[in-house]
C-alpha positions as CSV (number, residue, x, y, z in Angstrom):
1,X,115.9,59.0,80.8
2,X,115.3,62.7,80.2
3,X,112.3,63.8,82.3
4,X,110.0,66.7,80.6
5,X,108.4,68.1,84.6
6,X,109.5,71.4,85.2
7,X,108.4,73.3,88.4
8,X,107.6,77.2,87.1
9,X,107.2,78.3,90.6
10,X,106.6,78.2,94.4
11,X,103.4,80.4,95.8
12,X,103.3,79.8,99.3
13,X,100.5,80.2,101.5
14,X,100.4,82.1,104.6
15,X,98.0,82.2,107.3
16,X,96.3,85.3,108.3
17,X,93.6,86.2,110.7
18,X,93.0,90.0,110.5
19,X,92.8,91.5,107.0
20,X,93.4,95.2,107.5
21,X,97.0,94.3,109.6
22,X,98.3,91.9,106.6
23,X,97.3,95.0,104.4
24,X,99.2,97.2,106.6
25,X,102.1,94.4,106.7
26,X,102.3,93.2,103.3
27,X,101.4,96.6,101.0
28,X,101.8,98.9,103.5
29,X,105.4,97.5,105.4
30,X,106.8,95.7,102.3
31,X,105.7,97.3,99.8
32,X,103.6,94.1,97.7
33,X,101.2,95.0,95.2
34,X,98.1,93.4,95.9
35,X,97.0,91.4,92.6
36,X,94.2,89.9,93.5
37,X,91.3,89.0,96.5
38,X,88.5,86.1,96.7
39,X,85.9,85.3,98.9
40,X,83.1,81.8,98.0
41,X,80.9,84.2,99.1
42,X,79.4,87.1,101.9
43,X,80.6,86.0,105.1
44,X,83.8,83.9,103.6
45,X,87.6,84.2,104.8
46,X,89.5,86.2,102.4
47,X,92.3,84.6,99.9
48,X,94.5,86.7,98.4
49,X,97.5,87.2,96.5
50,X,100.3,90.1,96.7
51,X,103.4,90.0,94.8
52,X,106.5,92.5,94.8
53,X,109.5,91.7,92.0
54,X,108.6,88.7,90.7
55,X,107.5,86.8,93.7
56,X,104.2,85.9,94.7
57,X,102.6,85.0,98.5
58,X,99.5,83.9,99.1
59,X,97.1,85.2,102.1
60,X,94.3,83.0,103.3
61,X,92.4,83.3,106.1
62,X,90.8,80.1,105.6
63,X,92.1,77.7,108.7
64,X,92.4,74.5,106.4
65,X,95.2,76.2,103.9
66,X,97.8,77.4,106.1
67,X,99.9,76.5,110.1
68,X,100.2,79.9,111.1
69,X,104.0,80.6,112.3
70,X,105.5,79.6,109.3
71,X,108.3,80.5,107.4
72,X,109.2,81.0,103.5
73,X,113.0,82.0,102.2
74,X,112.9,84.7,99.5
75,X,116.1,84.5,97.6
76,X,117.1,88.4,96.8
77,X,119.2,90.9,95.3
78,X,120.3,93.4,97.3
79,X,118.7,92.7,100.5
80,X,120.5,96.1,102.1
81,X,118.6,98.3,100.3
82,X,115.7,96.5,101.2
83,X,116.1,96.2,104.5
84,X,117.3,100.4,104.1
85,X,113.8,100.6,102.1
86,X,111.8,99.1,105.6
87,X,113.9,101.1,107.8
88,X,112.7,103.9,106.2
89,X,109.0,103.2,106.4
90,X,109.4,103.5,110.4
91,X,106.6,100.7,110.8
92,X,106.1,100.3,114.7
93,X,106.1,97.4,115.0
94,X,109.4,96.0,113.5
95,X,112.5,97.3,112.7
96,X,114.3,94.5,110.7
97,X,118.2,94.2,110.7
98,X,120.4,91.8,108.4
99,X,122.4,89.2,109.9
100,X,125.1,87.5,108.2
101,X,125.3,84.1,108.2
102,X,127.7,81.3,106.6
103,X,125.0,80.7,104.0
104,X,124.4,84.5,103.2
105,X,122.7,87.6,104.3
106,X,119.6,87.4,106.3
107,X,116.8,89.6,106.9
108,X,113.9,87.8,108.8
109,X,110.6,89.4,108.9
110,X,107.8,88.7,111.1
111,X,104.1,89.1,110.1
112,X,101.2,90.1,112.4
113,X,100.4,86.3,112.4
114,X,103.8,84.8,113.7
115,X,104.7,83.9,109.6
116,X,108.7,84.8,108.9
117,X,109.9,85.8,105.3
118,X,113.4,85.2,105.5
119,X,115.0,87.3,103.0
120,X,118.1,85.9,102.0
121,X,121.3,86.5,99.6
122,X,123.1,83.9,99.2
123,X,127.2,84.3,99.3
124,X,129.1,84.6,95.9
């Protein structure tokens, strides 16, 4: 039996606590476009989304969506250049290197909020 579900795509959510530092992290650092914000109303946690090259995170600073400290693999092209790309932002507060593992090539950001984004090319 041929099945007809098809997943389109993953949008994880990440945890955030302090809007202007995932700003800074997320457009600022990595360079994400920020496509959209929502709030139920005045007074309301902010839930975002920010997307760079055809991959989209979600933000929330609602406590019910998201475990802070957790982690999301990126698959990527090209992860040096990347990595080369963050270098030269000279953000303070991170200065991510590549590691290569049996799997592929590893860059592991850390947000503001303990979250990693473990950029990864896989081996040929």
């Amino acid at each position: 039996m041929t099945s007809s579900i098809r997943f389109l795509a993953t949008k994880p959510i990440l945890r955030i606590f302090d809007e202007a530092k995932a700003k800074e992290f997320y457009l600022g650092f990595l360079g994400f476009t920020l496509d959209f914000e929502h709030r139920f109303g005045e007074n309301f946690p902010l839930y975002a989304q920010v997307s760079r090259a055809g991959r989209e995170l979600h933000l929330s600073g609602h406590h019910g969506d998201a475990t802070p400290g957790s982690t999301v693999v990126v698959i990527t092209e090209n992860v040096q250049a990347y990595r080369d790309e963050l270098l030269a932002r000279d953000y303070r507060f991170l200065k991510p290197h590549i590691e290569d593992l049996p799997w592929g090539l590893v860059m592991t950001v850390t947000d503001p909020f303990s979250n990693r984004i473990r950029f990864t090319q896989p081996k040929a």
